[in-house]
N, C-alpha and C positions, 0 to 999 in steps of 0.2 A: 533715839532721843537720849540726851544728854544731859545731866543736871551739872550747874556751876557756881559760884559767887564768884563775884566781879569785886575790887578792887573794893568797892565801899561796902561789902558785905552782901548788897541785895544779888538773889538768887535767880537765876536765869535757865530757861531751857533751850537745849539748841535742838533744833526737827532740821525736818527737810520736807522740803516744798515739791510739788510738779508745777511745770509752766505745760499748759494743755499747746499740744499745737501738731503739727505735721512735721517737725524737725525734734530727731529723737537724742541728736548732740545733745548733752548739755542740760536736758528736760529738767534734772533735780537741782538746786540751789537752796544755799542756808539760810536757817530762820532764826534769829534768838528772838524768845520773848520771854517775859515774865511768866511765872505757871502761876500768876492771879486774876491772866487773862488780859493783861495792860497792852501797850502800843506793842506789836511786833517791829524786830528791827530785820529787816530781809536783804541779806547781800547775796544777790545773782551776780555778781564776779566768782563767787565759789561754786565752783558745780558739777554735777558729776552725771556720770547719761545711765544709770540704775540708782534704784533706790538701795541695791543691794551693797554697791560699793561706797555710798553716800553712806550707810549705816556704818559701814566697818571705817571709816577716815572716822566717824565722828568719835567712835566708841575707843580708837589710839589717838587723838586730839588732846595735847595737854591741856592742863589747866589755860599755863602763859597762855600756850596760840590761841586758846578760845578768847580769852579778857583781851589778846591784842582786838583779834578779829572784831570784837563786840567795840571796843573804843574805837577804832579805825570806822568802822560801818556810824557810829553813832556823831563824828566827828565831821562826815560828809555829812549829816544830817540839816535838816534846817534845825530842829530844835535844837542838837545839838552845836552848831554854829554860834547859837544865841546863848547857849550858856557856858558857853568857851571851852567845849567837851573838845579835846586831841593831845 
């Protein structure tokens, strides 16, 4: 778990997720959310098949690559679409 600010200041946390299943490629993928409990933004194009290596990418993650990651993810968004988030 990761804490950041994004470009307008609010504060974001980045985790990592399990996708439950019978294919064990790939299982973890990233989650930002707010840590006040808001919309999670989840991009399963990042992923990684332990949680253990999923922690250590997150914990050398710059700043940059996170706030791209978080705009890019939020940008495919619908809601992000609609408020001209990219």
């Amino acid at each position: 778990m990761r804490e950041f600010d994004d470009r307008q200041g609010r504060t974001w946390v980045a985790t990592v997720a399990e996708t439950r299943g019978s294919d064990y490629k790939g299982r973890y993928h990233l989650v930002m959310r707010p840590p006040d409990g808001g919309d999670a933004v989840e991009l399963v194009d990042v992923r990684w098949n332990s949680e253990r290596t999923a922690a250590r990418t997150l914990s050398t993650m710059s700043v940059v690559e996170l706030r791209r990651r978080l705009r890019s993810a939020r940008g495919r968004s619908p809601e992000g679409e609609a408020a001209g988030v990219a």
